[in-house]
C-alpha positions in Angstrom: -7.2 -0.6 -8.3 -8.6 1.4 -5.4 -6.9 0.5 -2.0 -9.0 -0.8 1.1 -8.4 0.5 4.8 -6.3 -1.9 6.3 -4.5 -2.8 2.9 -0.7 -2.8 4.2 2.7 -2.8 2.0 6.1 -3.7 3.4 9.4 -2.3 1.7 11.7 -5.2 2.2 14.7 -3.2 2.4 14.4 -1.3 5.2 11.5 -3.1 6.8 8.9 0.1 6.9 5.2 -0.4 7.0 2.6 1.5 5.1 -1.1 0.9 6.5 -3.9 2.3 4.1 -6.1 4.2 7.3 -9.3 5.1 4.9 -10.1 3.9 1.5 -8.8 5.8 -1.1 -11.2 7.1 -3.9 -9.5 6.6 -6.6 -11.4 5.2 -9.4 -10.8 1.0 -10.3 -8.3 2.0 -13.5 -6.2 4.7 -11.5 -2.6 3.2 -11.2 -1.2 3.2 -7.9 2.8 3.2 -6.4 3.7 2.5 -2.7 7.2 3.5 -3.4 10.2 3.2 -0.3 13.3 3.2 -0.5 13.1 3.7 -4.4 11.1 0.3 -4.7 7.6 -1.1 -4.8 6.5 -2.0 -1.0 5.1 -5.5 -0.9 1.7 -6.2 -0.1 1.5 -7.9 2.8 -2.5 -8.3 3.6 -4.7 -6.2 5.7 -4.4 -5.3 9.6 -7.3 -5.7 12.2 
C-alpha cells in the first residue's frame, strides 16, 4: 500500500523515527519495508 506524508514508523529497539515527508508513488500492490535495526519499524500514526 502507498505511504501518506506524515505516515510515521518507530523501531522499538533503538527508538529511531522514520517520518514519510511526501507521498510515495508507489502503486496500491507494491510491498513496502521500513526496516531498522534489522526489524520492521512500527507504525505509529501520522505527525502534524
Amino acid at each position: 500500500m502507498p505511504r501518506q506524508a506524515g505516515e510515521r514508523y518507530l523501531c522499538e529497539k533503538c527508538g529511531a523515527t522514520l517520518v514519510y515527508e511526501k507521498g510515495c508513488p508507489c502503486p496500491e500492490k507494491a510491498k513496502h519495508s521500513e526496516i531498522c535495526c534489522g526489524s520492521q519499524m512500527k507504525a505509529v500514526g501520522k505527525s502534524g
